[in-house]
ROSE-4610 file (N, C-alpha, C; in Angstrom, 1 decimal, always signed):
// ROSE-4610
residu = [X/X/X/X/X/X/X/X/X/X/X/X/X/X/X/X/X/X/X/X/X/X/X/X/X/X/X/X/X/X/X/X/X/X/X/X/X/X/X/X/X/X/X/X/X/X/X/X/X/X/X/X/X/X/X/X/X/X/X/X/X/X/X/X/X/X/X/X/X/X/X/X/X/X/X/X/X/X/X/X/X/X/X/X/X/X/X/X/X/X/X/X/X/X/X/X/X/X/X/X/X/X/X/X/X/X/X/X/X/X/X/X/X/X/X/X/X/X/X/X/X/X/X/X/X/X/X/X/X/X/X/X/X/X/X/X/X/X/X/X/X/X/X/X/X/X/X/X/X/X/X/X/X/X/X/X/X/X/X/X/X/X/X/X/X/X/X/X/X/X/X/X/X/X/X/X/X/X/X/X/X/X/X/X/X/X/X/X/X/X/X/X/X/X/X/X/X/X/X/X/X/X/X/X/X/X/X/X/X/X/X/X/X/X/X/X/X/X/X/X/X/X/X/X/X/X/X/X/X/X/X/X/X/X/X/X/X/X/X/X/X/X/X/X/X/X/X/X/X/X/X/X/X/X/X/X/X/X/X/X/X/X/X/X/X/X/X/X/X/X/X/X/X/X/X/X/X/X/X/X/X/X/X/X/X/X/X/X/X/X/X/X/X/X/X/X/X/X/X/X/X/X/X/X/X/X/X/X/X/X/X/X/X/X/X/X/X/X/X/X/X/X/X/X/X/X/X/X/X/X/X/X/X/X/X/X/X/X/X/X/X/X/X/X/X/X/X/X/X/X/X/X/X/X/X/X/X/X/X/X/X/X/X/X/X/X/X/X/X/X/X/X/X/X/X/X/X/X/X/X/X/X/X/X/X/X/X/X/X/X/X/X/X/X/X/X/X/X/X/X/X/X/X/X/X/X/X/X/X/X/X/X/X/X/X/X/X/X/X/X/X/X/X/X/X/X/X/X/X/X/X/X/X/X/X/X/X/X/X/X/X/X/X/X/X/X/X/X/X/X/X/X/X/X/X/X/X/X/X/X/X/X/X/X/X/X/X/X/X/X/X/X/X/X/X/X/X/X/X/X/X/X/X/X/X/X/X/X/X/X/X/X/X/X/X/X/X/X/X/X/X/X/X/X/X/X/X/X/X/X/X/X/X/X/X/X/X/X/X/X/X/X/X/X/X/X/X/X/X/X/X/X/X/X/X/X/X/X/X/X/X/X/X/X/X/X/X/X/X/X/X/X/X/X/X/X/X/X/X/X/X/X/X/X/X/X/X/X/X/X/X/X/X/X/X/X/X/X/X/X/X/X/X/X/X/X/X/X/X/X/X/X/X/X/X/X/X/X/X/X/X/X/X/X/X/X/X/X/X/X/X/X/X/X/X/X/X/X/X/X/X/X/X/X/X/X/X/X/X/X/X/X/X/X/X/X/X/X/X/X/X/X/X/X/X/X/X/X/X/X/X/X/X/X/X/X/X]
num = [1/1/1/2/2/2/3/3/3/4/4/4/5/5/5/6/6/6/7/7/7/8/8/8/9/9/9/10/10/10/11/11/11/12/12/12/13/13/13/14/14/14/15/15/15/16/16/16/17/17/17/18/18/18/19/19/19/20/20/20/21/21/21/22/22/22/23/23/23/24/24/24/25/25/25/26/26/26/27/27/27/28/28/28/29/29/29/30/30/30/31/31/31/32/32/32/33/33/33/34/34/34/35/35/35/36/36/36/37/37/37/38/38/38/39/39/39/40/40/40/41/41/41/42/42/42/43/43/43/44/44/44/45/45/45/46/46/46/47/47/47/48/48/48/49/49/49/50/50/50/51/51/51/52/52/52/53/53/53/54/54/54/55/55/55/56/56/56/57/57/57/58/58/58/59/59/59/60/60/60/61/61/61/62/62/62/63/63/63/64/64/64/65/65/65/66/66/66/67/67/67/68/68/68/69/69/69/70/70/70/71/71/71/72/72/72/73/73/73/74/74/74/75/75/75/76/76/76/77/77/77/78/78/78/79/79/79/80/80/80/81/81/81/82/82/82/83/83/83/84/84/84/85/85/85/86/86/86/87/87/87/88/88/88/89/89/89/90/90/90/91/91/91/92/92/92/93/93/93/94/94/94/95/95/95/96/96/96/97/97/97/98/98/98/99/99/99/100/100/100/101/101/101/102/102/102/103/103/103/104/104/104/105/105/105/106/106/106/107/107/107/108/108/108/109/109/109/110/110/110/111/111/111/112/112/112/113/113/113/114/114/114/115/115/115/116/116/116/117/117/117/118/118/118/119/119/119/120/120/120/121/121/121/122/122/122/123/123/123/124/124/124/125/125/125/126/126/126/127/127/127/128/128/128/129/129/129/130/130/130/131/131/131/132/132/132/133/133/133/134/134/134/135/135/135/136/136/136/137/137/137/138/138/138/139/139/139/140/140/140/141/141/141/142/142/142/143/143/143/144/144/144/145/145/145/146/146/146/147/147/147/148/148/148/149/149/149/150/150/150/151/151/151/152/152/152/153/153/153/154/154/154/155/155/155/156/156/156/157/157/157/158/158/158/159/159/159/160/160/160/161/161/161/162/162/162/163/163/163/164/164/164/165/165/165/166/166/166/167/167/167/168/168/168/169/169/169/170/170/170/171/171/171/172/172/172/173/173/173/174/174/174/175/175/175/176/176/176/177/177/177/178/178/178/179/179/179/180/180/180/181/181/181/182/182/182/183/183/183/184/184/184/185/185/185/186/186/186/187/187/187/188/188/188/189/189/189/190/190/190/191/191/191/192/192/192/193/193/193/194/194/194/195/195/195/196/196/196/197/197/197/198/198/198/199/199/199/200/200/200/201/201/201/202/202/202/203/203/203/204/204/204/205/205/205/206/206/206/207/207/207/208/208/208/209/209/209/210/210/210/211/211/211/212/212/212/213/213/213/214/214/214/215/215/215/216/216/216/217/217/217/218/218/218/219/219/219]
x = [+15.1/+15.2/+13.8/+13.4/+12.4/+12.6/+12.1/+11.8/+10.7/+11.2/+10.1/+9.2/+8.2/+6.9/+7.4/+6.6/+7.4/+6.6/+6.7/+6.4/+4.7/+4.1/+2.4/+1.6/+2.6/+1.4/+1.7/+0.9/+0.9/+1.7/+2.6/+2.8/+1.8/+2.2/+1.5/+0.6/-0.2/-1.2/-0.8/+0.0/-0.7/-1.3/-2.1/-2.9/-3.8/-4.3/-5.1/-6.4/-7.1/-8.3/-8.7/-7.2/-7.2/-7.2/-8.0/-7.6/-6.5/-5.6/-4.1/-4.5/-4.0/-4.6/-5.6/-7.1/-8.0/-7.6/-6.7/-6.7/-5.5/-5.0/-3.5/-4.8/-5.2/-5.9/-6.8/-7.6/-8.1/-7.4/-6.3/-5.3/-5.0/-4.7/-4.6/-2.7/-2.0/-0.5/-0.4/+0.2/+0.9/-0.2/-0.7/-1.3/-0.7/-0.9/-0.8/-1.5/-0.9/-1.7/-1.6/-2.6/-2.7/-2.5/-2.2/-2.0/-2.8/-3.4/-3.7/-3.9/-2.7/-2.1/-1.7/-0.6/+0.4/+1.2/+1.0/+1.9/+3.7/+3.9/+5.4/+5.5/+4.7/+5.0/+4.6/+3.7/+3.7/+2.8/+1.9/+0.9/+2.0/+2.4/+3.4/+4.4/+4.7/+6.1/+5.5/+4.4/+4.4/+3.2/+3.3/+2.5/+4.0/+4.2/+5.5/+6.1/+6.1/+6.7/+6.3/+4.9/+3.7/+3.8/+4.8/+5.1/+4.3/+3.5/+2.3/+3.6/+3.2/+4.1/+3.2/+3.7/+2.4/+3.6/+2.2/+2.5/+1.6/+2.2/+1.8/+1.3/+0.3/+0.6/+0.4/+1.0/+1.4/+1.4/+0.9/+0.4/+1.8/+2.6/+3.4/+4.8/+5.8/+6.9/+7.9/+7.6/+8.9/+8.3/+6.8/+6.3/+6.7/+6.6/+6.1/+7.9/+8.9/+10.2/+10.8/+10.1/+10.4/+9.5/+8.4/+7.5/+8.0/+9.2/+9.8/+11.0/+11.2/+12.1/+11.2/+10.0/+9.7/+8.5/+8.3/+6.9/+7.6/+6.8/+7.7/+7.8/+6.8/+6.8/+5.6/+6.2/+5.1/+4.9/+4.0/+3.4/+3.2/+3.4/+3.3/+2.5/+1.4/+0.4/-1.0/-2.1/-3.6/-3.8/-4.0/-4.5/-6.3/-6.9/-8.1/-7.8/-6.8/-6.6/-5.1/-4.4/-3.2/-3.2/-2.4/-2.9/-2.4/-3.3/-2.8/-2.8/-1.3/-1.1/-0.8/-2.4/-1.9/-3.3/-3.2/-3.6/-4.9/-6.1/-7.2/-6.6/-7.4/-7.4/-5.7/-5.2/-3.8/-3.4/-4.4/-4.1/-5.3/-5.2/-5.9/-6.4/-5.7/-6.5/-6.1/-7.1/-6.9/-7.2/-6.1/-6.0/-6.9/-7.3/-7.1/-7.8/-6.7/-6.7/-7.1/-8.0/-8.2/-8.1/-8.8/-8.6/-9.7/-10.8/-12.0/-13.0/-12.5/-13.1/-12.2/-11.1/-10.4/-10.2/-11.1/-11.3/-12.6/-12.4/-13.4/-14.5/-14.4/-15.6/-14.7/-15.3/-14.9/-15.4/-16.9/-17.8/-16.8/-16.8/-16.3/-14.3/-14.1/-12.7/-13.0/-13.3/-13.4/-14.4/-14.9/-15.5/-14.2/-13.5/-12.6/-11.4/-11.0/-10.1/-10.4/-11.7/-12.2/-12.3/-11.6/-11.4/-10.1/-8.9/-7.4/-7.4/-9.0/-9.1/-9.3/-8.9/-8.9/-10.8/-11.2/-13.0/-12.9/-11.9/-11.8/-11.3/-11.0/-10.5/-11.1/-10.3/-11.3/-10.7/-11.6/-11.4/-11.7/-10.4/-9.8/-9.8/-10.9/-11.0/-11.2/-10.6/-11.0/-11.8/-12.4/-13.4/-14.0/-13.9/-14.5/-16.3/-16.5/-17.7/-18.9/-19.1/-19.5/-21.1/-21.4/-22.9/-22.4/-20.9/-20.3/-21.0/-21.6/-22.0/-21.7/-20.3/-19.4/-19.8/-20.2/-20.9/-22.1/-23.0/-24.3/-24.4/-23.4/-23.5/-23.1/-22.5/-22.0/-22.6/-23.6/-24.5/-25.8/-25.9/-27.2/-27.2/-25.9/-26.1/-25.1/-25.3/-24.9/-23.6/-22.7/-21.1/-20.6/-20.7/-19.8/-18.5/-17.1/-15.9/-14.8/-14.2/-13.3/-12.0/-10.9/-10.1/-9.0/-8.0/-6.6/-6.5/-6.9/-7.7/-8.4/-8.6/-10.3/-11.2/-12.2/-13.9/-13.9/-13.6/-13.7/-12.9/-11.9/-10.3/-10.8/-10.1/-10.5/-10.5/-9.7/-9.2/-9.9/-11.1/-12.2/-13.3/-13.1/-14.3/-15.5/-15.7/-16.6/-16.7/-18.0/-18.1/-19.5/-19.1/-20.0/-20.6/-22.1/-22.8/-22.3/-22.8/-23.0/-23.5/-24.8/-25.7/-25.0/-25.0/-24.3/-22.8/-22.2/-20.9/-21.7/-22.0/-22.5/-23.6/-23.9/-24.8/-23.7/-22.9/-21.6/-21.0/-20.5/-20.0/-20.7/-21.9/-22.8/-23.0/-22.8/-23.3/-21.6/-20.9/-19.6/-18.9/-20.2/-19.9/-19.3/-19.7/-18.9/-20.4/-19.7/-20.9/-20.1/-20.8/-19.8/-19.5/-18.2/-18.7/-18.1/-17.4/-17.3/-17.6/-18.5/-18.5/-18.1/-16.2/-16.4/-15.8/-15.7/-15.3/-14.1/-14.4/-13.0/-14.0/-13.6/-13.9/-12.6/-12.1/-10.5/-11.2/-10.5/-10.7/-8.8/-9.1/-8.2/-7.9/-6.5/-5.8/-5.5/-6.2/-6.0/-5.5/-6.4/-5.9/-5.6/-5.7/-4.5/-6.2/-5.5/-6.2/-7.5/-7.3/-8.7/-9.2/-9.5/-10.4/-10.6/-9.9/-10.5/-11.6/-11.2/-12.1/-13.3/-13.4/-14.3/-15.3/-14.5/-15.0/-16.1/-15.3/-15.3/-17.3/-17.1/-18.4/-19.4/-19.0/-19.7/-20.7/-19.6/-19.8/-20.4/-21.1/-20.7/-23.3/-23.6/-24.7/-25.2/-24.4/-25.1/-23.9/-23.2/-22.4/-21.9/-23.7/-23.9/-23.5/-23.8/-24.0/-22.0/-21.8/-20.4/-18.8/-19.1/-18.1/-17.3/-16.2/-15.3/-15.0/-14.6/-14.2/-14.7/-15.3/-15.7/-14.5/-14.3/-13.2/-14.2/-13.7/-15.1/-13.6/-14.4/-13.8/-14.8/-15.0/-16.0/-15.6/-16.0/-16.2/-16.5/-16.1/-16.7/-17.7/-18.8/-20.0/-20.4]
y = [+41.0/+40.2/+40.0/+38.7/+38.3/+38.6/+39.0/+39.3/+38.5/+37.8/+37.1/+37.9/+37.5/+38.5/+38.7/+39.6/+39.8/+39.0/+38.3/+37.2/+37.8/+36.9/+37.0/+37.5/+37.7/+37.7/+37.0/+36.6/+35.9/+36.2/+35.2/+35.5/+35.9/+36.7/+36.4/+34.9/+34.9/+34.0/+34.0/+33.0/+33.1/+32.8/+32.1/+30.7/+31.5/+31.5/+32.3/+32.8/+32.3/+32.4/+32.7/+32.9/+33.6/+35.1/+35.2/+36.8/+37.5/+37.4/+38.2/+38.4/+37.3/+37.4/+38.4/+38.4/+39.3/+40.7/+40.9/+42.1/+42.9/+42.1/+42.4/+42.6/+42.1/+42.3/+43.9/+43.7/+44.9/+46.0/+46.5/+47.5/+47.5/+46.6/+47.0/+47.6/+47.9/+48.4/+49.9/+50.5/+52.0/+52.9/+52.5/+53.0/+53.8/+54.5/+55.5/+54.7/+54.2/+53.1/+53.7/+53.8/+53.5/+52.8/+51.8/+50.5/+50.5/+50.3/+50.4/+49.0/+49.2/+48.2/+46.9/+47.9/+47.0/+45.9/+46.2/+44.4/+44.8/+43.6/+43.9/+44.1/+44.5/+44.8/+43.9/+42.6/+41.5/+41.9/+42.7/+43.3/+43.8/+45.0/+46.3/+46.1/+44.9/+44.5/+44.2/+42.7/+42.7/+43.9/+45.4/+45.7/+47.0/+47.3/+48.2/+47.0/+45.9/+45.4/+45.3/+45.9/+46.3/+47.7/+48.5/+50.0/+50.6/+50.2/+51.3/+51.7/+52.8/+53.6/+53.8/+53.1/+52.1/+52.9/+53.9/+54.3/+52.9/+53.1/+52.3/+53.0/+52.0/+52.7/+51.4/+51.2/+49.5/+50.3/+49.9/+49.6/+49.2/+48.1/+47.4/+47.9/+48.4/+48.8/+48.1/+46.8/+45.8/+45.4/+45.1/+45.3/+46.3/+47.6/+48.4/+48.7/+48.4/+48.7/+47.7/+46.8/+45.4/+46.4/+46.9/+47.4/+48.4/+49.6/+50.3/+50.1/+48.8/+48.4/+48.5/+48.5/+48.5/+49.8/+50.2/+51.2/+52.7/+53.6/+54.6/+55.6/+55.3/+55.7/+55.0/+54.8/+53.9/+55.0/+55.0/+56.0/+54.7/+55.0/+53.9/+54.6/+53.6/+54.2/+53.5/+53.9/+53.7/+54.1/+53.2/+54.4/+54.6/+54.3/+55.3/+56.7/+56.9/+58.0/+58.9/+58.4/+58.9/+59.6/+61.1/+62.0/+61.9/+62.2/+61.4/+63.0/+62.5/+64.0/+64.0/+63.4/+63.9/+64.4/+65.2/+65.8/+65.2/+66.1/+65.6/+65.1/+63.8/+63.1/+63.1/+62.1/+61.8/+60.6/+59.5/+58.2/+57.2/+57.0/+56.3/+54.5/+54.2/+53.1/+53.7/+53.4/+53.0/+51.6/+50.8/+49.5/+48.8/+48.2/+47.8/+46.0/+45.5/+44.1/+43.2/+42.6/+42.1/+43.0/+44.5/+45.4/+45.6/+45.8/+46.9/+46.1/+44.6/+43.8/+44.1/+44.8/+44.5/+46.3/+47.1/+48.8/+49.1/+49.7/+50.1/+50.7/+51.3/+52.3/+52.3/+51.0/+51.0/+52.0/+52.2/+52.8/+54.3/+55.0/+56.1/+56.5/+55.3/+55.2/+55.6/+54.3/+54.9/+55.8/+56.2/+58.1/+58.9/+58.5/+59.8/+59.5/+58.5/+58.4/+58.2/+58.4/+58.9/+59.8/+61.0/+62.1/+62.0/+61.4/+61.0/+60.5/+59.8/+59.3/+60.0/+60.0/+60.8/+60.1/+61.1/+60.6/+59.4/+58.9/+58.0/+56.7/+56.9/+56.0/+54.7/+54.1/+52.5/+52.8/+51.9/+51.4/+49.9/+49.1/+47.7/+47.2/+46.2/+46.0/+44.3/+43.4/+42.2/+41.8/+41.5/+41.2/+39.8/+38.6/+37.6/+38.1/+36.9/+36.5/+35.7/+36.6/+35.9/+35.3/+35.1/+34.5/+33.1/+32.6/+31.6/+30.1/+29.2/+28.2/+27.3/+27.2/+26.6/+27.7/+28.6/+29.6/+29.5/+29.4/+29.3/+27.8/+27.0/+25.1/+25.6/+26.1/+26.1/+26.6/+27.9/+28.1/+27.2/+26.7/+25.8/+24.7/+24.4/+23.4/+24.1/+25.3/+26.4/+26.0/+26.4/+26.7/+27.8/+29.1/+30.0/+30.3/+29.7/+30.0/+30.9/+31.5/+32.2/+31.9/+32.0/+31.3/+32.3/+31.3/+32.2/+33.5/+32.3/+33.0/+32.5/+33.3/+32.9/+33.7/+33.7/+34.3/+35.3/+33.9/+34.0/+34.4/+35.1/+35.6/+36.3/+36.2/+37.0/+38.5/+39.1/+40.1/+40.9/+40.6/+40.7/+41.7/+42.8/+43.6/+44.1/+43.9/+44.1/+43.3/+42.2/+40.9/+41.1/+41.2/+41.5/+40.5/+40.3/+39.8/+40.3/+39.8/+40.2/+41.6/+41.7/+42.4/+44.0/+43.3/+44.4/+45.2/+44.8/+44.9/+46.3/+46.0/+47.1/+47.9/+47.9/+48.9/+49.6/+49.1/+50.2/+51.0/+50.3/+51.1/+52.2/+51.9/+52.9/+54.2/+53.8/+54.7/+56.1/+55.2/+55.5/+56.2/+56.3/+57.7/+56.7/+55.6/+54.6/+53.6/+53.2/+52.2/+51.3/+50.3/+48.6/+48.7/+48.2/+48.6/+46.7/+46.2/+45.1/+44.1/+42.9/+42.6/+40.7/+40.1/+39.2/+38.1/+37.2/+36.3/+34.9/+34.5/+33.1/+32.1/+31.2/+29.8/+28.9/+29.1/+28.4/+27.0/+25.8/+24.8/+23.8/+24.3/+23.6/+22.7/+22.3/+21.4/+20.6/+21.0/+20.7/+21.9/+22.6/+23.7/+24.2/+23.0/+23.2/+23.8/+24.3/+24.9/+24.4/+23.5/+22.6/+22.8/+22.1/+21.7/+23.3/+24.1/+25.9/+25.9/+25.8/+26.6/+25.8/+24.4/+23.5/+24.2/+24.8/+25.4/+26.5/+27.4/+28.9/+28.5/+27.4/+27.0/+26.9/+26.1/+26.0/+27.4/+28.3/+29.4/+30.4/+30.1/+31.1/+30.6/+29.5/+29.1/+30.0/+30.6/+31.5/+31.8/+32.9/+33.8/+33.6/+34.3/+35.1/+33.5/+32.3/+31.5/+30.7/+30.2/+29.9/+30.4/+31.9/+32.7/+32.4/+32.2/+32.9/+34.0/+35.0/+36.2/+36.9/+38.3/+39.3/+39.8/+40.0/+41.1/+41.9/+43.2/+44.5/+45.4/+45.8/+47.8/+48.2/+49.8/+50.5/+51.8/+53.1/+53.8/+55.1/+56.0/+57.1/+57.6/+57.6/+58.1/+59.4]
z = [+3.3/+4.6/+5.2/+5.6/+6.3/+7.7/+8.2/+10.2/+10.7/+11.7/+12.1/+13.3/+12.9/+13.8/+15.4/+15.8/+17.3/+17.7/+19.5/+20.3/+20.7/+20.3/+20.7/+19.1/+18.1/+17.3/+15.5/+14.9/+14.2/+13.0/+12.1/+10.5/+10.1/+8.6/+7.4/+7.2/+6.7/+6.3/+4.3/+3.6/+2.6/+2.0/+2.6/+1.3/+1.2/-0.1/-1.3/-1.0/+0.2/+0.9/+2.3/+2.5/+4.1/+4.1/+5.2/+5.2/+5.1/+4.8/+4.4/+3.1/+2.3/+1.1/+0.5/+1.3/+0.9/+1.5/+2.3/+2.7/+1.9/+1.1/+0.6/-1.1/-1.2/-2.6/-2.3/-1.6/-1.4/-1.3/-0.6/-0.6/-1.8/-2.8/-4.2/-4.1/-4.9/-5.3/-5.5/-4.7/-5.2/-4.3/-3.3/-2.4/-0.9/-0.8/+0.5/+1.7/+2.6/+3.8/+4.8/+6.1/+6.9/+7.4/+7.9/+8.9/+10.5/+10.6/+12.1/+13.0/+14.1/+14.6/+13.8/+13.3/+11.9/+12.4/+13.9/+14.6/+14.4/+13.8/+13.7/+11.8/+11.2/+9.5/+8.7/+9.1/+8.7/+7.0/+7.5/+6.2/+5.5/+6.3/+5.5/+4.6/+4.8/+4.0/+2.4/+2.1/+1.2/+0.1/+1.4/+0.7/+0.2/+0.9/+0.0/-1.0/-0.9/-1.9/-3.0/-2.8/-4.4/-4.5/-3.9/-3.9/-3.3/-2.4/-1.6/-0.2/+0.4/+1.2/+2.7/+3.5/+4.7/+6.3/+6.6/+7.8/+8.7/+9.9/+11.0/+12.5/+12.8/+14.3/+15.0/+16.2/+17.0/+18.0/+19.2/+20.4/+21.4/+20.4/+20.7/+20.7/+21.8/+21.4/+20.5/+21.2/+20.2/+19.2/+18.7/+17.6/+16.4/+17.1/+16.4/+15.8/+16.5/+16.1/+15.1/+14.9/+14.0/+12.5/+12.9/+11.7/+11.0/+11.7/+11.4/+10.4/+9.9/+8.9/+7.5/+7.7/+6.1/+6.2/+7.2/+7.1/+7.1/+6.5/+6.7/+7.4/+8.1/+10.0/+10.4/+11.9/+12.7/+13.9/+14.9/+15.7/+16.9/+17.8/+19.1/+19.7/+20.3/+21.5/+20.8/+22.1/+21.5/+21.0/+19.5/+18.2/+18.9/+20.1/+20.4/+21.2/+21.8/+22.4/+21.7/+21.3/+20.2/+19.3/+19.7/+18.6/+17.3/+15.9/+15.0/+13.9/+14.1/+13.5/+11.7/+11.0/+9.5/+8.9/+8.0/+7.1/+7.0/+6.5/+5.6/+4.5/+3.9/+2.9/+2.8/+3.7/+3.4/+3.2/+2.9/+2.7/+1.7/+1.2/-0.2/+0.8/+1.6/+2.7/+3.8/+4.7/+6.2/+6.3/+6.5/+7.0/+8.3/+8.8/+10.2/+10.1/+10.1/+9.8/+11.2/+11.8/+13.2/+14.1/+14.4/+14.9/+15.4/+15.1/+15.9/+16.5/+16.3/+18.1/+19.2/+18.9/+20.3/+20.8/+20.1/+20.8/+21.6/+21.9/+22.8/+22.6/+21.7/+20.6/+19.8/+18.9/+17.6/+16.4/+17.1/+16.2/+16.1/+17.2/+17.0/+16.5/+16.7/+16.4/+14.6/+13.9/+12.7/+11.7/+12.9/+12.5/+12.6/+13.7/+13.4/+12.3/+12.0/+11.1/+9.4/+9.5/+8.3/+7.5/+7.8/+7.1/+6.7/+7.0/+6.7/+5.7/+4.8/+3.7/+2.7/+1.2/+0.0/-0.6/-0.6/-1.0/-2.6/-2.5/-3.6/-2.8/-1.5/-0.3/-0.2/+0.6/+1.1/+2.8/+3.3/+4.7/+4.6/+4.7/+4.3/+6.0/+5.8/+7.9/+7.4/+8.7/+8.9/+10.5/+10.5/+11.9/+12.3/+13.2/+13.4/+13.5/+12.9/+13.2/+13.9/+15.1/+16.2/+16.0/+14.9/+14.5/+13.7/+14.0/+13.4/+13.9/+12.9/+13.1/+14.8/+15.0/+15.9/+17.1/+17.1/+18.3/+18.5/+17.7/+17.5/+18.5/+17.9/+18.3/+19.7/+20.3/+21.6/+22.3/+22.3/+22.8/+23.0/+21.8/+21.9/+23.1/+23.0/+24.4/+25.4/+25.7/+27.0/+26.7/+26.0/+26.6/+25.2/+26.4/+25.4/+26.6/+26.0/+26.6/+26.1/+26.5/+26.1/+26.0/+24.7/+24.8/+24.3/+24.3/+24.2/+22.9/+21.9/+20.1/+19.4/+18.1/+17.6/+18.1/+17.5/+17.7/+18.8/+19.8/+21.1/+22.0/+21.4/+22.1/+23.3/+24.7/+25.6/+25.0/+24.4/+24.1/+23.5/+22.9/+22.1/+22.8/+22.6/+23.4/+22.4/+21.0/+20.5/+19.6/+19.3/+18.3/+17.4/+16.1/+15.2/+14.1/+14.0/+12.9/+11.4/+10.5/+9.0/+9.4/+10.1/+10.2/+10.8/+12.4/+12.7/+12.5/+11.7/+11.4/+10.2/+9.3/+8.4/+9.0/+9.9/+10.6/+11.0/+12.0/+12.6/+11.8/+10.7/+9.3/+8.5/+8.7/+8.5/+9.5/+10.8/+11.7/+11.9/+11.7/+11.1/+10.2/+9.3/+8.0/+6.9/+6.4/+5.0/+4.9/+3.2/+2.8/+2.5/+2.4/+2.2/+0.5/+0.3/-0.9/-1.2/-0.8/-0.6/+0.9/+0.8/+1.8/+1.8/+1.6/+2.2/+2.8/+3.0/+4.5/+4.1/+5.3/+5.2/+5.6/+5.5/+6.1/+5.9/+7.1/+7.1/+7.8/+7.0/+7.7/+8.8/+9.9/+10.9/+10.4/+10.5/+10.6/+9.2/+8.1/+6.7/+5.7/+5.2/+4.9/+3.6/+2.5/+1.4/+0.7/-0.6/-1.5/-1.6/-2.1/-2.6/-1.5/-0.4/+0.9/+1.1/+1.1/+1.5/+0.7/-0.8/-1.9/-1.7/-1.2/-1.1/-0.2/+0.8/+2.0/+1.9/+1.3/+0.5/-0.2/-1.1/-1.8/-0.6/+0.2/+1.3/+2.0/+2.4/+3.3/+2.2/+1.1/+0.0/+0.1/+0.5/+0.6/+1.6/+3.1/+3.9/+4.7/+4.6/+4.9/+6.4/+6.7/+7.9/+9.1/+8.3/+9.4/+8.9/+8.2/+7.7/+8.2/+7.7/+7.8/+9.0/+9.2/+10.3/+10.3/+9.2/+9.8/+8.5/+8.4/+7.6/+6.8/+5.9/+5.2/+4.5/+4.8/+4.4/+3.6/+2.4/+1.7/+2.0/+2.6/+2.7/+2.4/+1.7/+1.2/+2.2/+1.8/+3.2/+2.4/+3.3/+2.4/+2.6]
């Protein structure tokens, strides 16, 4: 049975070059997950559907009760102050898909949930890119605005370069071991024009990218 997402946050994405997609490849099949702020299961589902066994933790009560149909436990509360009660090396990913612009100390967030990983682990993260061409343009002639979503989501308390994104990760206890991005084009969208895109953003990353998809490694 399909569940539709709870109110305020998005489906699945599947077109082949969106971040779902890359986050759903990186987790890889038959994996022990983490989820962090799993939403309403939107990740979770098609990843138990590749047999991986995907704890959650949502923020969100009615979220997090929709996530409880396919995860095999979900944990409600701030996953920065929430006590997270499992094991050294108890999970082969820690997920966190559009997550560590919107914490507060991000940096120290995933220091601490770095030991929950098996030293053969990944840390599977998606993050906008606030060195994004369309940011750069808006500054240049003075308008940086904040908007409902995107880049620039109010919601957004910590915004990362190429640069600094793997510094933090670093400072964090992990090495990149994959580092890479989307360039979704609005309002068209189909294969072709992505991968067109993809060619494009693939010339200079740092300036292209909308959003980073990082594996990183606990080092």
């Amino acid at each position: 049975m399909t569940t539709a997402p709870a109110a305020g946050y998005v489906p699945l994405n599947v077109r082949p070059h969106g971040g779902h997609a890359k986050l759903l490849r990186l987790v890889g099949d038959g994996k022990r997950v983490l989820d962090v702020g799993c939403s309403s299961g939107y990740l979770a589902r098609p990843l138990v559907e590749r047999g991986c066994v995907v704890v959650g933790i949502e923020q969100d009560a009615a979220a997090a009760e929709q996530a409880r149909e396919v995860c095999a436990e979900v944990l409600v509360g701030d996953v920065e102050t929430l006590e997270l009660p499992f094991e050294p090396s108890s999970f082969d990913v820690v997920l966190c898909g559009d997550l560590v612009e919107h914490l507060r100390d991000p940096e120290q967030f995933l220091a601490r949930v770095r030991p929950f990983l098996r030293a053969e682990g990944a840390l599977v993260l998606t993050t906008p890119n606030v060195a994004n061409w369309a940011n750069r343009l808006g500054l240049l002639v003075g308008r940086w605005r904040y908007t409902d979503r995107g880049i620039l989501d109010r919601t957004h308390l910590h915004l990362f370069t190429r640069a600094t994104l793997v510094e933090m990760l670093a400072r964090a206890g992990y090495r990149v071991v994959e580092l890479d991005f989307t360039v979704p084009v609005p309002g068209i969208g189909t294969e072709g024009v992505e991968r067109a895109a993809r060619a494009v953003g693939r010339l200079r990353p740092s300036l292209f990218a909308y959003q980073f998809v990082v594996s990183a490694a606990p080092a």
